[in-house]
C-alpha positions in Angstrom: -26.8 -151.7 -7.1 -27.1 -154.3 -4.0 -24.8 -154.5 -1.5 -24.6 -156.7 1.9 -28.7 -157.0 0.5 -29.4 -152.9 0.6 -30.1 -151.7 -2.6 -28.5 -148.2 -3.2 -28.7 -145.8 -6.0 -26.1 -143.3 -6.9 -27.0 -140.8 -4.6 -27.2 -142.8 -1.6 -24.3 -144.9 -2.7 -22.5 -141.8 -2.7 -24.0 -140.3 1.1 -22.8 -143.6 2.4 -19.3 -143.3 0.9 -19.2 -139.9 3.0 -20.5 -140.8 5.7 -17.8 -143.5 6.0 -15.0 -141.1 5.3 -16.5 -138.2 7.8 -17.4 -140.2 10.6 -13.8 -142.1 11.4 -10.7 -139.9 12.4 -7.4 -139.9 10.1 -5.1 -143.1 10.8 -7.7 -145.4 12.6 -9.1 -148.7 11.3 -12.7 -148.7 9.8 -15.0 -150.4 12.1 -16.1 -153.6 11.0 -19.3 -153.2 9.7 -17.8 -150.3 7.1 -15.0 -152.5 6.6 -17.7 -155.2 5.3 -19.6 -152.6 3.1 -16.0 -151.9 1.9 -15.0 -155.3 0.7 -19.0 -156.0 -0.5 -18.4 -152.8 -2.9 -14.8 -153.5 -4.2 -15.0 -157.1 -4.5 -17.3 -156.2 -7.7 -14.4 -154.5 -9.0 -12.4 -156.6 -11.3 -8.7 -155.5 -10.2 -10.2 -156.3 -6.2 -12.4 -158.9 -6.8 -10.1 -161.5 -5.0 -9.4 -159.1 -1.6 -9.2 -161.3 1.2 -10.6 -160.8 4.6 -7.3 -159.8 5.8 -7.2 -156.2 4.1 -7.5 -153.3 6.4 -9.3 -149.8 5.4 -8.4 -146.2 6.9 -9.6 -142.8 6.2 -6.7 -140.7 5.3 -6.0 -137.2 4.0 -4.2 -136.8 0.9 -3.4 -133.7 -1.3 -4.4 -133.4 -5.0 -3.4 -130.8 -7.2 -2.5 -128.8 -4.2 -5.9 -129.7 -2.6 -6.5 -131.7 1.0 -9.0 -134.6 0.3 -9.8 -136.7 2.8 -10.6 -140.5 1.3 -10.0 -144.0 2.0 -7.1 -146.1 2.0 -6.7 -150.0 2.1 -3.9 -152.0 3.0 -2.8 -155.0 1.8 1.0 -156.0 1.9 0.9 -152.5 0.0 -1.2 -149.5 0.4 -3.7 -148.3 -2.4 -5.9 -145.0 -2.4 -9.5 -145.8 -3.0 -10.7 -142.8 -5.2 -14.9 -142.2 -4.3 -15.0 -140.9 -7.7 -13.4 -144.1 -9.4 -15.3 -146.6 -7.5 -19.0 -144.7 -8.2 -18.0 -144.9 -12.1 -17.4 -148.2 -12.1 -20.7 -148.9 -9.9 -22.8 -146.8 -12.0 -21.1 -146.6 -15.3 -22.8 -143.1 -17.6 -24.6 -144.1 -19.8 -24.1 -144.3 -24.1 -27.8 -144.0 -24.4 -28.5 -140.6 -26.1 -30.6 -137.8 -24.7 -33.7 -137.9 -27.0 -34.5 -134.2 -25.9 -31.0 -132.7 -26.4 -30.9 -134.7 -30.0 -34.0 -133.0 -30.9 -32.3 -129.8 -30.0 -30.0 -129.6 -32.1 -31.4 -131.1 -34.9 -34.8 -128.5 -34.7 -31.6 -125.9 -34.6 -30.4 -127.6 -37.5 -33.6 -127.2 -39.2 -34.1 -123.4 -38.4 -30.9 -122.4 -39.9 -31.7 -124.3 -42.6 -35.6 -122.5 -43.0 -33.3 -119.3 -43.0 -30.4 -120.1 -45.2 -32.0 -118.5 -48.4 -31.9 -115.2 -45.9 -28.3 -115.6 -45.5 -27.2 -116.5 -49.0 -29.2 -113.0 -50.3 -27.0 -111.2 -47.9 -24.3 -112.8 -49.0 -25.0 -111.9 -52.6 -24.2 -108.2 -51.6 -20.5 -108.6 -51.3 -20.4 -110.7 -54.5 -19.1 -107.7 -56.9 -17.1 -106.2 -54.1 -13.0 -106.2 -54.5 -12.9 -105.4 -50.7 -15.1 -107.2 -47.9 -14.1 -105.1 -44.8 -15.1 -106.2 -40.9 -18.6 -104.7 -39.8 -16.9 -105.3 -36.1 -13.0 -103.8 -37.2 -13.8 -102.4 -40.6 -10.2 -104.3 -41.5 -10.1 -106.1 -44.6 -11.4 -109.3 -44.9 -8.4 -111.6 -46.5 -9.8 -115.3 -47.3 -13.2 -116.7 -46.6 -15.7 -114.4 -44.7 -18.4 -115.5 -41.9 -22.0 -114.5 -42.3 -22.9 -113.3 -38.6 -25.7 -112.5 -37.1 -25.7 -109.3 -35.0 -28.3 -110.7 -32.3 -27.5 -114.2 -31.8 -29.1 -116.3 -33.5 -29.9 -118.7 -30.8 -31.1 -116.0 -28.8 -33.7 -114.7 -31.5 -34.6 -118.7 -31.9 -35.6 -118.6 -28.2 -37.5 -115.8 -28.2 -39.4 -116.9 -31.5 -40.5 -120.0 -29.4 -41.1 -117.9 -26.4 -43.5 -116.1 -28.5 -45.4 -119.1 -30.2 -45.0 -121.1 -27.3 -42.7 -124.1 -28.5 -39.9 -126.2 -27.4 -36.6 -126.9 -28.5 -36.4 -130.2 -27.3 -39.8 -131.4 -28.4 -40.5 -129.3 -31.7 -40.8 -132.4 -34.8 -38.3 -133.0 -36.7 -37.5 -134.9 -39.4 -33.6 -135.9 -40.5 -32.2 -137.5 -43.2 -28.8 -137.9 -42.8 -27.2 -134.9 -41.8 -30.2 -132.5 -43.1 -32.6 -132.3 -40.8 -36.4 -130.1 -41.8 -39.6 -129.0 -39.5 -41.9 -131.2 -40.2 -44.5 -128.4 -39.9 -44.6 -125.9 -42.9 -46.4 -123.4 -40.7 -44.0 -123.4 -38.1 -41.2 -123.1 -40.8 -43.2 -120.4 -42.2 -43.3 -118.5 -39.4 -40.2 -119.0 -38.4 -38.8 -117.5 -41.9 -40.6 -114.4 -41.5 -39.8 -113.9 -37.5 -36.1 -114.2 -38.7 -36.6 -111.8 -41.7 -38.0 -109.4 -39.9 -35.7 -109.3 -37.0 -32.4 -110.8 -37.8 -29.6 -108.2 -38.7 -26.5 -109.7 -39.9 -23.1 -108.6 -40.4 -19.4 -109.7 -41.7 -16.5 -111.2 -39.8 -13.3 -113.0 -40.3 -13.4 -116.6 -39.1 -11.6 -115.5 -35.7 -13.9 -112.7 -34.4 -16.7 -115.0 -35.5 -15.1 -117.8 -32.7 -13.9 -115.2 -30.6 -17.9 -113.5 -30.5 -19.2 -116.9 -30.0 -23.3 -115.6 -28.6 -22.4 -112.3 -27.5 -24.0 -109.2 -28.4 -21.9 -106.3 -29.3 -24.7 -103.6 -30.6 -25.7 -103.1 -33.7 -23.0 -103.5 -36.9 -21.5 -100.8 -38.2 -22.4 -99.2 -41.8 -20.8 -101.1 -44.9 -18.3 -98.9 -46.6 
């Protein structure tokens, strides 16, 4: 972004905002040359694009939630509250373009549970004939729909299984179609199904301790009655 012909990114842009605010006492006027970089800035805002030379700027201290913030004010037949933080997001709006490496994240998590569902569903097959499904964390009865859990968390044995083999969740390929997404390598699925086999441990919960348990580790889950 280019203003008075200095071109700032968001970091500087932001230093100079500070540097403004901490350099001029409470109640007196900002010296002219902030006062320009002032009106260069918030003439590119829409709502103060038509600020005439007349307006005056002050650094003032204002609370917020119970909180002293020291910040700019400008006056113009009324007085208005320059927000820093409303001014930068407008200057340097986030952007909608996706994180490539997050996305391939979550889909290469996508595609491990997958790789390991059979695992899950075999488990599962063990309650199938049973009147009573009881907690392997309360040992209450289960009423309704039960969770297949993992014991250690899952995400934590996924990064130790690329720790191991030397991968990366954000750069492992992937291939999606639509919402299912598979590891383009079959090794690397292979390998990954019989890491998981041979150290997963699951266990039972109601939907609620499954929330409430989130990644945690709790032990070990107790013997099935």
């Amino acid at each position: 972004m280019t203003v008075g012909g200095q071109e700032y990114n968001k970091k500087q842009f932001g230093s100079k905002w500070t540097e403004i605010v901490n350099k001029h006492e409470t109640g007196v006027p900002i010296t002219r040359k902030d006062r320009k970089f002032l009106l260069d800035v918030l003439r590119k805002i829409p709502r103060y694009s038509n600020l005439s030379d007349s307006v005056s700027f002050y650094v003032v201290c204002r609370v917020f939630n119970g909180k002293k913030v020291r910040g700019i004010e400008m006056k113009n037949r009324r007085t208005y509250w320059i927000g820093k933080q409303y001014v930068m997001k407008f200057m340097f709006p986030p952007t909608k373009a996706p994180d490539i490496s997050k996305e391939n994240r979550r889909n290469a998590l996508k595609a491990l549970r997958g790789v390991i569902e059979p695992q899950i569903m075999e488990y599962r097959r063990r309650f199938k004939d049973k009147p009573v499904v009881k907690s392997s964390m309360s040992g209450k009865p289960i009423f309704g729909t039960y969770h297949v859990d993992h014991v250690y968390p899952f995400i934590r044995l996924v990064e130790e299984w690329c720790r191991d083999h030397g991968y990366d969740l954000e750069t492992i390929p992937v291939k999606c179609k639509g919402v299912t997404c598979r590891l383009k390598s079959v090794e690397m699925a292979e390998s990954w199904f019989d890491y998981h086999a041979f150290h997963a441990e699951f266990q039972v919960l109601d939907a609620s301790e499954n929330t409430s348990k989130g990644s945690r580790y709790y032990g070990r889950e107790k013997p099935i009655e």
